[in-house]
C-alpha positions, 0 to 999 in steps of 0.5 A: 146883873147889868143892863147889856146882859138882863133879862126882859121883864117878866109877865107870867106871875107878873109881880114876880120875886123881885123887879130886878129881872136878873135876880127874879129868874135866878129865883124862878131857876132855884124854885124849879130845882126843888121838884128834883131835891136839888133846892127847897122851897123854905130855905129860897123863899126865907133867904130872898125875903131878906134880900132888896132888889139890886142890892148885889153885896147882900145877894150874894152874901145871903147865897154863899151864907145859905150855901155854906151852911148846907154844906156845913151842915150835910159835913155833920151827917156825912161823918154821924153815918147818915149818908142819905141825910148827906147827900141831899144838903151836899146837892142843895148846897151846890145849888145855892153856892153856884148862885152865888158864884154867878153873884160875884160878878156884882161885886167890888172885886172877884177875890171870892170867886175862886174860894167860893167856886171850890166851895161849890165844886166840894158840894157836888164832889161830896154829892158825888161821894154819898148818893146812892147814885152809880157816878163814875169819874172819867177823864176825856182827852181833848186835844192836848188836855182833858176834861174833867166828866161823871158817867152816871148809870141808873142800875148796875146792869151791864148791858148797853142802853141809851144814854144821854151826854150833857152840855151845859151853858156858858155859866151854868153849874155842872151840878145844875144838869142835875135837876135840868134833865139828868135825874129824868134821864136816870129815872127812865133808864139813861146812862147820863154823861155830865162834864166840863167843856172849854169855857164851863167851870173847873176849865175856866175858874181852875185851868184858865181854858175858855169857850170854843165856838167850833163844839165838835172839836169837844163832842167828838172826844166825848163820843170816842169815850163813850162808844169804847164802852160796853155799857153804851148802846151806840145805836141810841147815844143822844145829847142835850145842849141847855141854855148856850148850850142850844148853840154848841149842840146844834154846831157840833151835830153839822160835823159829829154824825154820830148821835142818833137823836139831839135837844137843842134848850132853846136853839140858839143861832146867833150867841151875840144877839144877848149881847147886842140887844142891849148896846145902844144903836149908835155904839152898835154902829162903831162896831159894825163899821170897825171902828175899833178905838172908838167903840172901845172909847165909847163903851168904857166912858159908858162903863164909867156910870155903872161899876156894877155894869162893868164888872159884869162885862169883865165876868160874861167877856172872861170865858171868851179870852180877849181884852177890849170891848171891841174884840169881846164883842168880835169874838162872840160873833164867832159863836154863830150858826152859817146856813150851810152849817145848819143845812148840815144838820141831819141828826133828828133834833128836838127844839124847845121855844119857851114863851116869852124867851128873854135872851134869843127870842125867835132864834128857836123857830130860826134853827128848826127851819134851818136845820137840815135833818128831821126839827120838832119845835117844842113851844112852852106857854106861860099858860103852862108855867113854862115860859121863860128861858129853858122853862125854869119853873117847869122843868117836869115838864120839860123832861116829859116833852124831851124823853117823851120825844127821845123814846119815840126816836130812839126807839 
């Protein structure tokens, strides 16, 4: 990834995979899939020791090649009747190629973005296709459109249980929910929601839809969808927002009301701090004081020294539909939380505020404090093996925190 969007140095397995923060976390993320069979552990370790630090062209060919082959390889299974076999290379595949659809933004061009997130988009579907897993499809309306979602069941009984809707980060894999809370969820007897928001994979990548800052305008349809059903308890409907999904979550819960209890993954406040920290003061300054050709002027010739820095701009600014540094930059700051609508907060809310979080450091402790409602600050230490953004290489424990709490509330 590029300077305006990398991570901190890591501490906490100080050596790390690689020094190039941004590559070294997508490692720590992919180890910790494997604990719920969506990675394993040999083929990351063989396909990094191949790969130098900030070398993007091979990085990204290594996790399409390895993606690629999974892939290949659960199709042969598939069609010999072995079906278990199947779907487990299907949902490593899907690991390994939203890598490398993340990766694409390092590269001369995005001529592979698309064809590699069908790719990626196939695995899942496959996924889907061969588990043994209850997954139903569902189309949920949403203004003049819908979105694509996979309404998950842990048992064919009918009755209404607690369940759990998903809201993913702002690039982040839906098959990614997957080893970030749903096979938890399902294994304690949730019914799971995952889907595609304004912003998030097929409604950006296939229909050209970008974020919303106003989330409700997305979690209420969902909501609707659910309570029509017979096999949701309307009494014990949560949500979980992971990464950016920590902003959307908490400002849909200042105007939907209808959850009974909410996970905020870290909590965020304020989306445009990522971007912020790493602009240099004196642009920062361009900004504040609107000075829009400037700061564009300025921005681009800084572009100039860094195609690799650029072209990451293009992809994390794409999502947020504006051309020009200066009105991405103005957008972004949409994607912030007022007092009053934190204030607004009643929902009980659990806050997850991992050690050594590297793109919304304080902002967890900002929202618990601010939130109108009953917080719970739940802090990971590197002590633990649990530090870093949404806790990467504990997500067990994760899950045992959340559902821990979840159970406790929704009770």
């Amino acid at each position: 990834m590029s300077t305006f969007f990398s991570a901190r140095p890591h501490r906490g397995l100080s050596k790390g995979f690689y020094k190039d923060p941004d590559f070294d976390y997508e490692v720590r993320c992919l180890l910790g899939a494997v604990a719920y069979g969506a990675a394993e552990a040999g083929e990351i370790l063989a396909t990094v020791d191949d790969v130098g630090d900030g070398d993007h062209d091979h990085w990204f060919r290594a996790w399409h090649d390895l993606g690629s082959r999974v892939h290949a390889a659960a199709d042969r299974e598939a069609a010999a009747g072995r079906t278990v076999t199947a779907s487990a290379a299907y949902l490593r595949a899907a690991t390994y190629l939203a890598v490398a659809v993340n990766a694409a933004s390092g590269l001369q061009s995005e001529d592979q973005l698309t064809s590699t997130f069908r790719l990626q988009r196939s695995s899942w579907e496959r996924f889907v296709d061969t588990t043994d897993r209850i997954v139903e499809r569902v189309t949920i309306p949403w203004e003049q459109d819908s979105m694509p979602g996979w309404f998950l069941r842990p048992s064919t009984d009918p009755g209404p249980r607690r369940t759990l809707v998903m809201v993913n980060g702002s690039d982040g894999a839906t098959s990614g929910l997957w080893h970030n809370g749903a096979a938890g969820a399902l294994a304690r007897g949730y019914n799971v929601l995952l889907f595609d928001g304004p912003g998030q994979q097929s409604m950006l990548f296939e229909r050209g839809i970008g974020f919303r800052p106003d989330w409700e305008s997305v979690l209420t349809p969902v909501v609707d969808l659910l309570l029509g059903r017979s096999d949701v308890d309307p009494g014990r409907l949560a949500v979980y927002g992971l990464s950016q999904g920590g902003y959307w979550v908490p400002r849909a819960l200042a105007y939907e009301h209808r959850f009974a209890a909410a996970v905020a993954d870290p909590g965020v406040v304020d989306v445009a701090a990522s971007w912020t920290a790493h602009i240099p003061s004196s642009l920062m300054s361009l900004f504040r004081s609107g000075k829009k050709e400037a700061f564009d002027r300025d921005m681009s010739l800084g572009m100039r020294f860094s195609s690799s820095t650029a072209r990451t701009w293009a992809f994390r600014a794409r999502p947020y539909g504006r051309t020009g540094y200066f009105d991405t930059l103005a957008q972004v700051h949409e994607y912030a939380l007022t007092a009053d609508e934190m204030a607004g907060i009643t929902t009980p809310l659990l806050v997850t505020d991992p050690e050594d979080e590297q793109f919304w450091p304080g902002q967890s402790e900002r929202l618990a404090a601010g939130a109108g409602g009953p917080t719970e600050l739940a802090r990971f230490t590197a002590a633990e093996g649990a530090n870093f953004h949404c806790q990467p290489l504990a997500r067990q424990l994760t899950d045992a925190r959340m559902f821990g709490w979840l159970d406790s509330v929704l009770a």
